[in-house]
MARMARVEX-501281 format. One record per residue (C-alpha): residue number from 1; residue in three letters; x, y negated, z negated. Coordinates in Angstrom, 3 decimals, padded with zeros to 6 digits, m for minus. Layout:
! residues N
<rec fise="NUM" lumro="ala" east="X" north="Y" up="Z"/>
...
This chain:
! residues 337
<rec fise="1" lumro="unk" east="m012.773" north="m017.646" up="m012.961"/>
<rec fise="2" lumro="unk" east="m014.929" north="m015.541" up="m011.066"/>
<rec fise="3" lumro="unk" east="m014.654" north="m011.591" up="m011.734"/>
<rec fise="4" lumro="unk" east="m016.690" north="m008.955" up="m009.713"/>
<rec fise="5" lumro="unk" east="m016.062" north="m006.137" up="m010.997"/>
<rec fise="6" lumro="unk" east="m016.881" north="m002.969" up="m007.617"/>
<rec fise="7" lumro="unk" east="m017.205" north="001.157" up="m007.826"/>
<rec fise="8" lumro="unk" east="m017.896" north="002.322" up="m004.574"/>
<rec fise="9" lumro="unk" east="m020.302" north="005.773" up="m004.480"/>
<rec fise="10" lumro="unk" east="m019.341" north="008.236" up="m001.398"/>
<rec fise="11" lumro="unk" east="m021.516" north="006.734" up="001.038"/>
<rec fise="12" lumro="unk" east="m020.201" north="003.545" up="000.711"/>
<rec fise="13" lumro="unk" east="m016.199" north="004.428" up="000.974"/>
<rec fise="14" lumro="unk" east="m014.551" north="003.016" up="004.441"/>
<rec fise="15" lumro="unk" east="m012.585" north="005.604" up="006.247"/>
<rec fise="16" lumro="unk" east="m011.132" north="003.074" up="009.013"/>
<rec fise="17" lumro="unk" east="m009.625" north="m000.644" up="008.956"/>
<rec fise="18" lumro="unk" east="m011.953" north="m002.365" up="011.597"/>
<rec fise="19" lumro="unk" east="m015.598" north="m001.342" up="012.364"/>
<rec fise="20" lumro="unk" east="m016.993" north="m001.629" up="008.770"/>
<rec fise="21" lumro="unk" east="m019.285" north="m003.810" up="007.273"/>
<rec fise="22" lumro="unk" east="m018.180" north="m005.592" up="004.105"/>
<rec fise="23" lumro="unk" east="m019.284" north="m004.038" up="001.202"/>
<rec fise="24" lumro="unk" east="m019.389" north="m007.377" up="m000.666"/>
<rec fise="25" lumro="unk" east="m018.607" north="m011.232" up="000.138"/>
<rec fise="26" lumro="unk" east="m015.783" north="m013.079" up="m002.175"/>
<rec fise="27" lumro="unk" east="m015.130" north="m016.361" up="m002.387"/>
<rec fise="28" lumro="unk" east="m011.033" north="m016.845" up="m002.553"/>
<rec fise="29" lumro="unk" east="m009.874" north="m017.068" up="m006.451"/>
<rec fise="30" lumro="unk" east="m012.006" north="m013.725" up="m007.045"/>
<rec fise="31" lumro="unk" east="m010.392" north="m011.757" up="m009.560"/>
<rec fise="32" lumro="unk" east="m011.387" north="m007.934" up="m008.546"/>
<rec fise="33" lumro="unk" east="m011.932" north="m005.104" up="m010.768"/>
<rec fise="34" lumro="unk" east="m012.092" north="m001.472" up="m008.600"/>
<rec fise="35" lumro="unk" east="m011.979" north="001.522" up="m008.550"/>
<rec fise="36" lumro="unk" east="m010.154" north="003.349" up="m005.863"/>
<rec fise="37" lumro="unk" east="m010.694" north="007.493" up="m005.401"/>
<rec fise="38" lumro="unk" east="m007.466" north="009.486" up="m004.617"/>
<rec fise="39" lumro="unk" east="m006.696" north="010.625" up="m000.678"/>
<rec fise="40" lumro="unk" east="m008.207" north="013.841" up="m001.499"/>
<rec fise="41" lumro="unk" east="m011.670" north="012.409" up="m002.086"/>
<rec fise="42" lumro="unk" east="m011.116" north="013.846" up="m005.375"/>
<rec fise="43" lumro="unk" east="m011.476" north="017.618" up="m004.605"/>
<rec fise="44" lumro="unk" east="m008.375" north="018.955" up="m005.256"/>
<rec fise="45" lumro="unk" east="m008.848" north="019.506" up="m008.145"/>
<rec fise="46" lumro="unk" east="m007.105" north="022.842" up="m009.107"/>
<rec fise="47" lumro="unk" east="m004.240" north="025.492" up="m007.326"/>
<rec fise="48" lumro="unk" east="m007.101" north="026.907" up="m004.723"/>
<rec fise="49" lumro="unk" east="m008.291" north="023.682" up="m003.778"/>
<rec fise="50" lumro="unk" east="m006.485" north="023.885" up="m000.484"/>
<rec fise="51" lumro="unk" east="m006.401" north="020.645" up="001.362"/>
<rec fise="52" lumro="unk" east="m007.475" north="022.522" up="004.504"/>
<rec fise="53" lumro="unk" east="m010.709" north="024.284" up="002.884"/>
<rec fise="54" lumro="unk" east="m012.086" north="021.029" up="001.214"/>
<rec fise="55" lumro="unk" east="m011.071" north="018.245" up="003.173"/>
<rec fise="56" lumro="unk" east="m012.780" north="017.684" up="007.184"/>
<rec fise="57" lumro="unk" east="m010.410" north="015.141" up="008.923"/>
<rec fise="58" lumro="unk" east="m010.665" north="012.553" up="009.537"/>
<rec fise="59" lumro="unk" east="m012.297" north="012.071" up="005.805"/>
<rec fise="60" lumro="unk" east="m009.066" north="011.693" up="004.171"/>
<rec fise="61" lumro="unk" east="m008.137" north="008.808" up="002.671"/>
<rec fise="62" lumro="unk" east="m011.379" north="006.816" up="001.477"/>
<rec fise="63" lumro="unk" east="m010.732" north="003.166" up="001.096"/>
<rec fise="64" lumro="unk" east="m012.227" north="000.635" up="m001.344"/>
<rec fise="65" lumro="unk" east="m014.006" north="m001.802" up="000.568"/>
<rec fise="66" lumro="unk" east="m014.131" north="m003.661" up="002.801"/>
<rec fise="67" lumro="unk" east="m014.163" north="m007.069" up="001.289"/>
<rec fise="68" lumro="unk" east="m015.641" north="m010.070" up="003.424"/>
<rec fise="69" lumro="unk" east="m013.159" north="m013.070" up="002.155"/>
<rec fise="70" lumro="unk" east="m015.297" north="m016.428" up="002.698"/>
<rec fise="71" lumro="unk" east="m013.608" north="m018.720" up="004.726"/>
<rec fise="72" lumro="unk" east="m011.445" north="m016.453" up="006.378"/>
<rec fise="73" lumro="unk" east="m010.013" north="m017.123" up="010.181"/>
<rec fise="74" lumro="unk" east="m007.516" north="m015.560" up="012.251"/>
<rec fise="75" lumro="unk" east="m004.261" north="m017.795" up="011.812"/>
<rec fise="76" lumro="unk" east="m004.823" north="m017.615" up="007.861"/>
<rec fise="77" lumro="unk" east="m002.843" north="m015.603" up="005.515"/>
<rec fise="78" lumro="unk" east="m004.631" north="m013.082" up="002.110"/>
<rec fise="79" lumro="unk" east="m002.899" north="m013.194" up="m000.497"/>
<rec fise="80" lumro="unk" east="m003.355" north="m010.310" up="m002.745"/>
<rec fise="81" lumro="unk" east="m002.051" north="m010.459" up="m006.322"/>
<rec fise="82" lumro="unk" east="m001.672" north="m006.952" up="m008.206"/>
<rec fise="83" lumro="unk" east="m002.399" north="m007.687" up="m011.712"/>
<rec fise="84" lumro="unk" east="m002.678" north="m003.797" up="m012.688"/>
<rec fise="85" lumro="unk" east="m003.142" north="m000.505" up="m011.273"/>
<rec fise="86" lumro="unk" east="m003.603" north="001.845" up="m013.639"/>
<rec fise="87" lumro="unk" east="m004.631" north="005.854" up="m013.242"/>
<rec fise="88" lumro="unk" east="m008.393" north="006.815" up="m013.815"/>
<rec fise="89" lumro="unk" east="m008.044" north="010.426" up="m014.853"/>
<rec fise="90" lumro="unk" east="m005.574" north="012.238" up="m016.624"/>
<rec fise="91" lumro="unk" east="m004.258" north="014.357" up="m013.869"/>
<rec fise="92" lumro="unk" east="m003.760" north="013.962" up="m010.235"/>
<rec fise="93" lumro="unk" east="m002.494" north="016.312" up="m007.195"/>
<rec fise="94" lumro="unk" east="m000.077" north="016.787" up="m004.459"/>
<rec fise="95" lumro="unk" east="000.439" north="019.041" up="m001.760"/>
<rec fise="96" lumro="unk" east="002.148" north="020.824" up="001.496"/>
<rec fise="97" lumro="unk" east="m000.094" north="020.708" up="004.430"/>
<rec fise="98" lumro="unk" east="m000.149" north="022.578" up="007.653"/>
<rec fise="99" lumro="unk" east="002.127" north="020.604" up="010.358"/>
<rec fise="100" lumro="unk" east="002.682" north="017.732" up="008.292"/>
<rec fise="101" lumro="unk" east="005.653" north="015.699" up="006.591"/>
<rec fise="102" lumro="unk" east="008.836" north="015.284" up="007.253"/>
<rec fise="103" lumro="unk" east="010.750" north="018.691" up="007.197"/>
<rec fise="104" lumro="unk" east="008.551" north="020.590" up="009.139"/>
<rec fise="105" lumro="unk" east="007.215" north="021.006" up="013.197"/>
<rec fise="106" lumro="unk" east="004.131" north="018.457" up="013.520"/>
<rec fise="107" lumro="unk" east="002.369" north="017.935" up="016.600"/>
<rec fise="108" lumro="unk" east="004.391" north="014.989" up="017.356"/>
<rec fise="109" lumro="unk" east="007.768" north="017.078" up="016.834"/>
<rec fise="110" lumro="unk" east="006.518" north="020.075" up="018.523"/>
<rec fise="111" lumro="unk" east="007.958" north="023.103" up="018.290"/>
<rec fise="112" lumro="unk" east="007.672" north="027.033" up="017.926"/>
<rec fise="113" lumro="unk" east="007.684" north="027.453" up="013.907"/>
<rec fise="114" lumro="unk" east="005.261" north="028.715" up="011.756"/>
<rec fise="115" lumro="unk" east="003.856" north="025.757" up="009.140"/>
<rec fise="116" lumro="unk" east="005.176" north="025.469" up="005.675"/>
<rec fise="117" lumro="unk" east="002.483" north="027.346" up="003.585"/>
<rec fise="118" lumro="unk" east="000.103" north="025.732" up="002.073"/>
<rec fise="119" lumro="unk" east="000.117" north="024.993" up="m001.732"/>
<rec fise="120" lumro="unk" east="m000.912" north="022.709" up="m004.582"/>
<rec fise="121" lumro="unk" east="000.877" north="020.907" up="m007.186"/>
<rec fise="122" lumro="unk" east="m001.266" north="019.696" up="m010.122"/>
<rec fise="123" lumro="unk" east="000.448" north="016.969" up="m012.331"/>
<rec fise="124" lumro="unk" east="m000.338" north="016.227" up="m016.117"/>
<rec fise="125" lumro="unk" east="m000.893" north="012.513" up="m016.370"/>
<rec fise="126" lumro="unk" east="000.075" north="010.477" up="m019.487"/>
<rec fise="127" lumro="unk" east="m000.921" north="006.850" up="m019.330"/>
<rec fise="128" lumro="unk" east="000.246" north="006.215" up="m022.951"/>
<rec fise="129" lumro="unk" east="003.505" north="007.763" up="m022.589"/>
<rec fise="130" lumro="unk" east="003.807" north="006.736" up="m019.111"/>
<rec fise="131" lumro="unk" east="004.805" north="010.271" up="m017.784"/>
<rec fise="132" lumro="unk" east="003.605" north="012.296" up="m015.019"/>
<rec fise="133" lumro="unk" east="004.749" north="016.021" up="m015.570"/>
<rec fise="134" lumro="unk" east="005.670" north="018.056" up="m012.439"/>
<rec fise="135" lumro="unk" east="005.597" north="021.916" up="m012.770"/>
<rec fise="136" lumro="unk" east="007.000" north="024.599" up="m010.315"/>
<rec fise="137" lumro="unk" east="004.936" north="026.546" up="m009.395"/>
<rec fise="138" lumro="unk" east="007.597" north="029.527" up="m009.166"/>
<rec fise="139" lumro="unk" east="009.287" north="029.655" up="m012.767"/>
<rec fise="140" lumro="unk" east="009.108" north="027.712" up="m015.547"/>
<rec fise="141" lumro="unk" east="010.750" north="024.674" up="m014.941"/>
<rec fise="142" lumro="unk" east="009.144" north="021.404" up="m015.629"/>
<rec fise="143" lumro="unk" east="010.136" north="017.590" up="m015.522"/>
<rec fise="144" lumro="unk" east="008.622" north="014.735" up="m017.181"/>
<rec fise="145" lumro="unk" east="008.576" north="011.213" up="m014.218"/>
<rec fise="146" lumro="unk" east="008.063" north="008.118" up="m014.945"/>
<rec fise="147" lumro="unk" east="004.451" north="006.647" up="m014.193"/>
<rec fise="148" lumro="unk" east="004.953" north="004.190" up="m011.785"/>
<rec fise="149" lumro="unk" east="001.091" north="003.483" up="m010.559"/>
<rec fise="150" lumro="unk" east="001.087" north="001.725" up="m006.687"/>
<rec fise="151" lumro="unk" east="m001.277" north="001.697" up="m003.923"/>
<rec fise="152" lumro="unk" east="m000.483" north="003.056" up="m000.219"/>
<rec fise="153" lumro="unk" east="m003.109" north="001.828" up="001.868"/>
<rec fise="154" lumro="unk" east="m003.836" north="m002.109" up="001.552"/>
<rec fise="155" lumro="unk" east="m004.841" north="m003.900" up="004.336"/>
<rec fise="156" lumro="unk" east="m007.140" north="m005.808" up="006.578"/>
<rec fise="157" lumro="unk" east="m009.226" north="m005.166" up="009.543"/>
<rec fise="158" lumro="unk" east="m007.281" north="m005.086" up="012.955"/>
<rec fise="159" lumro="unk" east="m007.487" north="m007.934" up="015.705"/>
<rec fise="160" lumro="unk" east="m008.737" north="m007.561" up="019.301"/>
<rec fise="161" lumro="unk" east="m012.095" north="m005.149" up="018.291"/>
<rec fise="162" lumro="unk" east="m009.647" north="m002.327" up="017.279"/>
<rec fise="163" lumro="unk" east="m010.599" north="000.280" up="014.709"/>
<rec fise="164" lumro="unk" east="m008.237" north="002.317" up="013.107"/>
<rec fise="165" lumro="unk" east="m007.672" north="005.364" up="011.081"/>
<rec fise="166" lumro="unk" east="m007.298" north="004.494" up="007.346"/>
<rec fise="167" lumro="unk" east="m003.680" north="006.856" up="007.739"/>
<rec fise="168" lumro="unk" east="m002.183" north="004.767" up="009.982"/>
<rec fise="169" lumro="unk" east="000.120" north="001.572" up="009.019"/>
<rec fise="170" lumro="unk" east="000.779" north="m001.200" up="011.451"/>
<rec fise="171" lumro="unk" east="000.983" north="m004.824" up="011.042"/>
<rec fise="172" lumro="unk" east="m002.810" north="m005.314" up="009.435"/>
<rec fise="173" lumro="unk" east="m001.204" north="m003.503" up="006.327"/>
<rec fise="174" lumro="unk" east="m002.499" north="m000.072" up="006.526"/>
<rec fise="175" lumro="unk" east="m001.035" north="003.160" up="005.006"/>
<rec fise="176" lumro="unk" east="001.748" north="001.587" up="004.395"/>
<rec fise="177" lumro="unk" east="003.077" north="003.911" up="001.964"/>
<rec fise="178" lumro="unk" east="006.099" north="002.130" up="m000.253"/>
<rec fise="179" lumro="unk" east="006.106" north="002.592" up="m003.821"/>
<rec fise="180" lumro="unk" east="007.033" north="m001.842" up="m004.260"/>
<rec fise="181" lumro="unk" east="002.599" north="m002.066" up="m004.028"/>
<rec fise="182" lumro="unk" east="002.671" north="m001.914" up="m007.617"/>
<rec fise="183" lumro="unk" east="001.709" north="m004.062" up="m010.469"/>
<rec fise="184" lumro="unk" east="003.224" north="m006.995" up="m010.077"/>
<rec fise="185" lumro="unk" east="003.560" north="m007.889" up="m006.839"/>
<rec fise="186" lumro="unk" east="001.596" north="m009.998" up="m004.152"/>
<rec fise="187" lumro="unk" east="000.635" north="m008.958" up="m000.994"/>
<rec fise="188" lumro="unk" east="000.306" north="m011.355" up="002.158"/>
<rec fise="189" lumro="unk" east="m001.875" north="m010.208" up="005.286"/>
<rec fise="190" lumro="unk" east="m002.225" north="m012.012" up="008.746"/>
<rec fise="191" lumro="unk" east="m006.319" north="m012.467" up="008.838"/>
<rec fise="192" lumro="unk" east="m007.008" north="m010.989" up="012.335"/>
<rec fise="193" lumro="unk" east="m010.929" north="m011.396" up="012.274"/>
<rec fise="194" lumro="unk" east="m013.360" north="m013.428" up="010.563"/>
<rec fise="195" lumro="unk" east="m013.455" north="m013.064" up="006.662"/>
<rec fise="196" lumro="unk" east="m010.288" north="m010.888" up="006.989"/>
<rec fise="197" lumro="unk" east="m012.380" north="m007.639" up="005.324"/>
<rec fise="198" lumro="unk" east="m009.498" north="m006.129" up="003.593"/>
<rec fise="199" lumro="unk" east="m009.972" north="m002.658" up="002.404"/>
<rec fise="200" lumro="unk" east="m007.520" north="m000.785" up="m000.404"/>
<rec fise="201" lumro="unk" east="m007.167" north="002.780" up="m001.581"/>
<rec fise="202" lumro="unk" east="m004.244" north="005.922" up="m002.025"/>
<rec fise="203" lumro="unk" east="m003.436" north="005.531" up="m005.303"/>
<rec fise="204" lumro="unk" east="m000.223" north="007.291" up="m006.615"/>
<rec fise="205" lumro="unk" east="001.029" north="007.651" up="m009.902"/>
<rec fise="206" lumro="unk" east="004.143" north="007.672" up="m008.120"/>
<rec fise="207" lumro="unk" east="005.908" north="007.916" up="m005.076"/>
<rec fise="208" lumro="unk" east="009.726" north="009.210" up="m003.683"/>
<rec fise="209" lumro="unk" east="010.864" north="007.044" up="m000.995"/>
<rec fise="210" lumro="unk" east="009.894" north="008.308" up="002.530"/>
<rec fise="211" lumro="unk" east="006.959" north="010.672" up="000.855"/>
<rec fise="212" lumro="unk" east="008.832" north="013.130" up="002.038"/>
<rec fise="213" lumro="unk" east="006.624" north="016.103" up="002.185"/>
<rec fise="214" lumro="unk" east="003.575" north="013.840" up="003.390"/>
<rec fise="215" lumro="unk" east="001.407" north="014.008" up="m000.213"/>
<rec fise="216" lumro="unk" east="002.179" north="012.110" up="m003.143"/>
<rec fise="217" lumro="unk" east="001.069" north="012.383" up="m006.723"/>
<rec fise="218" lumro="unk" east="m002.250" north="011.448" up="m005.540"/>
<rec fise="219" lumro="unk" east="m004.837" north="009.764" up="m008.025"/>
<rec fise="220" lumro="unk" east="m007.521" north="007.735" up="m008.548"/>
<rec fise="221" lumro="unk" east="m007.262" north="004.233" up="m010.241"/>
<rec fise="222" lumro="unk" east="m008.456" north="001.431" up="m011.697"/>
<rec fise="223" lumro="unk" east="m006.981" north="m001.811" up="m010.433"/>
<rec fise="224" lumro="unk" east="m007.205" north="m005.217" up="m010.661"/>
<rec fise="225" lumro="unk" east="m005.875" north="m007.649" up="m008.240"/>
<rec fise="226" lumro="unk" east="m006.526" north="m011.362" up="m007.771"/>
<rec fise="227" lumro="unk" east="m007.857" north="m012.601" up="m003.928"/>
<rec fise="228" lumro="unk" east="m006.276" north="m016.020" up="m002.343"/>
<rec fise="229" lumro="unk" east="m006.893" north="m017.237" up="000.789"/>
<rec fise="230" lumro="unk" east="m003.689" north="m019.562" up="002.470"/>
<rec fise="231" lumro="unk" east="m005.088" north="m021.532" up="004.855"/>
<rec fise="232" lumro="unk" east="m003.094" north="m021.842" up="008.144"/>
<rec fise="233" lumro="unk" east="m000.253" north="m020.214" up="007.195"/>
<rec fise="234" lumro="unk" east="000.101" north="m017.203" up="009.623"/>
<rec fise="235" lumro="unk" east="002.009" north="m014.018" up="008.568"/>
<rec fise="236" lumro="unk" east="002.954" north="m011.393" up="011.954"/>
<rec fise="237" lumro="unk" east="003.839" north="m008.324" up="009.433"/>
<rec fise="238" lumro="unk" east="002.907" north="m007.651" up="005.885"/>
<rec fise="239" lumro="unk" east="005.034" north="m009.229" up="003.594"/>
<rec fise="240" lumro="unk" east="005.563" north="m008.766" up="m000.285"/>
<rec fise="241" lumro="unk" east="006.382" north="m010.501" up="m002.806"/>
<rec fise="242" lumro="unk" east="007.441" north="m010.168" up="m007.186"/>
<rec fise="243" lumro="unk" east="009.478" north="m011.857" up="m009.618"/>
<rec fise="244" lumro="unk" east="012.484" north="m010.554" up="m008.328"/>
<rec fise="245" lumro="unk" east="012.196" north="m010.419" up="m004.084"/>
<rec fise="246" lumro="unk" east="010.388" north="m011.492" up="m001.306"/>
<rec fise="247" lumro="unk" east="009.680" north="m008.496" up="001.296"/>
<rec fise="248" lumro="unk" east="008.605" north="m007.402" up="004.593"/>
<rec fise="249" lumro="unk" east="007.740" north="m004.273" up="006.164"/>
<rec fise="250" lumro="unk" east="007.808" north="m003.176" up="009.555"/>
<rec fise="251" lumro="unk" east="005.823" north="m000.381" up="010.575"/>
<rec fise="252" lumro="unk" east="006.572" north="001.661" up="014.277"/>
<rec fise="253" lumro="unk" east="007.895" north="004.933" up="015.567"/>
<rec fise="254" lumro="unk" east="010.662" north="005.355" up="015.694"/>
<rec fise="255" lumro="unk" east="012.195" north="005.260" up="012.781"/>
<rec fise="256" lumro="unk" east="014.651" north="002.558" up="014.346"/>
<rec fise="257" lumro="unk" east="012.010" north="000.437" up="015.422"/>
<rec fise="258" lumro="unk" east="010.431" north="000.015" up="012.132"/>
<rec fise="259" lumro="unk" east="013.639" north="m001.244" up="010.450"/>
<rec fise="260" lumro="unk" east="013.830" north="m003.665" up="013.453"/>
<rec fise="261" lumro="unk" east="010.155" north="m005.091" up="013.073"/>
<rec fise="262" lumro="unk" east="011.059" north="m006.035" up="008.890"/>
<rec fise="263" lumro="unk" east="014.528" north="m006.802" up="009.508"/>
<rec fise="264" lumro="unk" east="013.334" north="m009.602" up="012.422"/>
<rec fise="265" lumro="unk" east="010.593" north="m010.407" up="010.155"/>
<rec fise="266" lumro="unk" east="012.263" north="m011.359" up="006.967"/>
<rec fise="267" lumro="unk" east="014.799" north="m013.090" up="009.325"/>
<rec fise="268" lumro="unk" east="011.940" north="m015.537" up="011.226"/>
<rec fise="269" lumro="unk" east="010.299" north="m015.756" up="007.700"/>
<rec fise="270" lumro="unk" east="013.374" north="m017.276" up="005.953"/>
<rec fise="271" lumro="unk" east="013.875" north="m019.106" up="009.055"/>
<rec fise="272" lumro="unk" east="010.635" north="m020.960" up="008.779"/>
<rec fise="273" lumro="unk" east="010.200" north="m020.791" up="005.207"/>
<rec fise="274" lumro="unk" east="013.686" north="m022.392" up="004.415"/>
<rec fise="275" lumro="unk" east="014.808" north="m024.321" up="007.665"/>
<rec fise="276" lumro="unk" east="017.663" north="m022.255" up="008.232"/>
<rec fise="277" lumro="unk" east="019.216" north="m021.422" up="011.465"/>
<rec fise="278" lumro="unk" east="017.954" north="m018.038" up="012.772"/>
<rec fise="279" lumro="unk" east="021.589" north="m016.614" up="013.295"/>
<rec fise="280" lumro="unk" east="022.248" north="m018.232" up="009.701"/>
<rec fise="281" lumro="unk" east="019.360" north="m016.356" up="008.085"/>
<rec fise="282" lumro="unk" east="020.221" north="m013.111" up="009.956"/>
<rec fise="283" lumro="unk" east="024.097" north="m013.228" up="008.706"/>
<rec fise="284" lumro="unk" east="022.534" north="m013.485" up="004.636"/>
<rec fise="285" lumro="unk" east="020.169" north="m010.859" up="005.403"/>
<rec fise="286" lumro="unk" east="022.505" north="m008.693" up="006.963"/>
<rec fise="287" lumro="unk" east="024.581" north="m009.212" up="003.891"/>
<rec fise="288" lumro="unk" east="022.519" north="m008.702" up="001.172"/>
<rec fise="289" lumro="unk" east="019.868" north="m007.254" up="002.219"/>
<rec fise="290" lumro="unk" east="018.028" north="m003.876" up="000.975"/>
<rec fise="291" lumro="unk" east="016.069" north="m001.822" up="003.166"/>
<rec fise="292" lumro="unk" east="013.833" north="000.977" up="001.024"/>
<rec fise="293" lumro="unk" east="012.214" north="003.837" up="003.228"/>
<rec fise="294" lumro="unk" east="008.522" north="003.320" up="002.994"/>
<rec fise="295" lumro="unk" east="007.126" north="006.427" up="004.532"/>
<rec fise="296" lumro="unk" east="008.089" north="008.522" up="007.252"/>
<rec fise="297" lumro="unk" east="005.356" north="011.336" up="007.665"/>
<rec fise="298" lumro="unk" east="002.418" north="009.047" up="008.793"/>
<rec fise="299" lumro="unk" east="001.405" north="008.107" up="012.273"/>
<rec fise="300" lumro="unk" east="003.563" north="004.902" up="012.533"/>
<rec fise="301" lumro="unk" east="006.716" north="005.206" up="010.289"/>
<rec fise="302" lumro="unk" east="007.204" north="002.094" up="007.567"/>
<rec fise="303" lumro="unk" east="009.890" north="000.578" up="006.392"/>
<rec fise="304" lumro="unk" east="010.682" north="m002.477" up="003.864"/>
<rec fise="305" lumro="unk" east="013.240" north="m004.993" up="003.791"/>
<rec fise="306" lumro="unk" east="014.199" north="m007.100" up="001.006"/>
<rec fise="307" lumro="unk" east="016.503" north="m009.668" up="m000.203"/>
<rec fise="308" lumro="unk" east="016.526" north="m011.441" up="m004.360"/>
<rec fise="309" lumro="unk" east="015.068" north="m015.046" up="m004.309"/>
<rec fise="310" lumro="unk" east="017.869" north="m015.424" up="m005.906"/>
<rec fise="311" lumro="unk" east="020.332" north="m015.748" up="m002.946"/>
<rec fise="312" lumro="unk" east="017.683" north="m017.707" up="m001.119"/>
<rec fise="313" lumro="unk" east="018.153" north="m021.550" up="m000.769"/>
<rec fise="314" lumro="unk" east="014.675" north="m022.627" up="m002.139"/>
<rec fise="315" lumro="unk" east="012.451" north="m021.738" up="m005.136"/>
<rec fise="316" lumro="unk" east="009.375" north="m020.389" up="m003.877"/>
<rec fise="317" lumro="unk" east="007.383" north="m019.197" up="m000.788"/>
<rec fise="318" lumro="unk" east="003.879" north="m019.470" up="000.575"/>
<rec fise="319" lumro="unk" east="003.882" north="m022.501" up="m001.654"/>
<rec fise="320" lumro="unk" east="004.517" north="m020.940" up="m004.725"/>
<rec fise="321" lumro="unk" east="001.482" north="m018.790" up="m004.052"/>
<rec fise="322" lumro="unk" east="003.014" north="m015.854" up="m006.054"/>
<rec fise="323" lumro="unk" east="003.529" north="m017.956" up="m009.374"/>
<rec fise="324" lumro="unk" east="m000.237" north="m019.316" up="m009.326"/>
<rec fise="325" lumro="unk" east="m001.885" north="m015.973" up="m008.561"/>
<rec fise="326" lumro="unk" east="000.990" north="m014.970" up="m011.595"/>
<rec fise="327" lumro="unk" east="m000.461" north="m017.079" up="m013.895"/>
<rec fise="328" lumro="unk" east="m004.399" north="m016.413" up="m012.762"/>
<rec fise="329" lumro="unk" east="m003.962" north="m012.820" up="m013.755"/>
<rec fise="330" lumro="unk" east="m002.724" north="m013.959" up="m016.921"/>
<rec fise="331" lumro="unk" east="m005.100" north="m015.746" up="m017.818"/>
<rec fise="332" lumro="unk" east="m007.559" north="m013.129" up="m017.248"/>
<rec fise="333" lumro="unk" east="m005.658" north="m010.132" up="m018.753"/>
<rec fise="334" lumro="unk" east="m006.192" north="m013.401" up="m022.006"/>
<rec fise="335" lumro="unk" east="m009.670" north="m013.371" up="m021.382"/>
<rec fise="336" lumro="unk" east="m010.204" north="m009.262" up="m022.199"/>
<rec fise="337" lumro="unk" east="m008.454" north="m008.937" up="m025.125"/>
């Protein structure tokens, strides 16, 4: 098993999907140990650490990578197998920010309001108890959530020469923002360009659905994922998989059209997958279906849609690919201890 073990240093973070030269070449079966720094660039750090003063767009949102995947092609499918994620430091930060999120004028929803103010949230991190505390910042309340570690940006370099801002989600993965990229789960990307050079940050210890306010619990981490290459098996949106439910999300403005692009998606994917009849396919899904809100602050809107293997008429898909890369990071998790 072959284990490269990566921790970028400033200069070497990517800030874009497309336009970047690999950082390192992998051959597929790479198990990959990295480190990914948190949106911030790691300088919010405290209450005065306003996003605005220490942050100069567009550096937000380093990424980890990108990785050159040998034997790559457009037409091929990565498979990328999250075998932990797990929070570097033991606190991490979120945020309001000027014209941005959900509940407030941005430049996209114009209007004649004043922004939100700006302020920061600074969140006790407990990776043995598996708690992240929030605190208000006005009174004394305080909550203990659940640690539930995931990744927002994961994807791969655009087709047709395009370059684009590590925020933005579309269907090369991107910011994709939904809190299933955890631990656990596999994530397929359509290879647009040669050696697909995927590219993963935005850890959060956890995540609301829709990130409402634009800034999650924002952290660096230490993950470990496992790197498969399918062969000419093409995949149009990013799709996700775990024990439990095979997923795709759709990502668009507006809101509407997102739903649309997973919906059609996990429709034409248990289509082809299964042999079903499209209409046939579309009738389950519409049935028991569940559609999550990924994100709906960034500059395309994402949204997931999901059904339980267990209603599906066949065992596995992607060949089983989920189950192997399974068992792969089992075995290596065997190897460390």
């Amino acid at each position: 098993m072959d284990v490269l073990a990566y921790r970028p240093n400033l200069s070497e973070f990517a800030w874009t999907f497309g336009g970047v030269k690999p950082v390192r070449t992998i051959k597929p079966g790479t198990v990959l140990e990295v480190w990914t720094e948190d949106a911030f660039g790691g300088k919010v750090r405290g209450p005065d650490d306003l996003v605005s003063k220490v942050i100069q767009f567009p550096f937000v949102n380093p990424q980890t990578g990108p990785f050159e995947v040998e034997g790559a092609e457009p037409g091929d499918t990565l498979a990328l197998h999250f075998v932990s994620i797990e929070p570097s430091r033991d606190w991490a930060a979120s945020s309001t920010i000027p014209f941005f999120g959900s509940l407030t004028g941005t430049p996209r929803t114009a209007g004649l309001q004043d922004p939100l103010p700006e302020r920061i949230w600074m969140y006790e991190v407990d990776a043995k108890h598996r708690t992240v505390t929030y605190r208000a910042l006005r009174g004394d309340y305080s909550v203990q959530l659940p640690l539930d570690p995931m990744h927002g940006t994961v994807g791969v370099a655009p087709a047709n020469l395009e370059t684009r801002l590590s925020l933005v989600p579309d269907n090369f993965g991107g910011n994709m923002d939904t809190p299933e990229m955890r631990a656990g789960t596999t994530c397929y990307l359509g290879v647009n360009v040669q050696g697909a050079l995927f590219s993963l940050g935005d850890g959060h210890c956890r995540q609301g659905e829709g990130e409402s306010c634009g800034v999650a619990v924002e952290a660096a981490m230490d993950t470990v994922l496992v790197v498969e290459l399918l062969k000419g098996m093409a995949t149009p949106w990013p799709r996700l998989e775990n024990d439990d439910y095979v997923m795709s999300v759709g990502s668009s403005r507006p809101l509407e059209d997102a739903f649309r692009i997973a919906q059609a998606d996990l429709v034409q994917w248990l289509a082809g997958e299964f042999g079903m009849d499209q209409l046939d396919a579309y009738q389950l899904l519409t049935q028991a279906s569940e559609t999550p809100v990924a994100n709906v602050v960034d500059p395309n809107y994402s949204i997931v849609t999901k059904i339980r293997k267990a209603y599906l008429p066949g065992p596995a898909v992607y060949g089983g690919a989920h189950a192997r890369l399974k068992e792969m990071g089992k075995g290596y998790l065997a190897e460390r201890r």
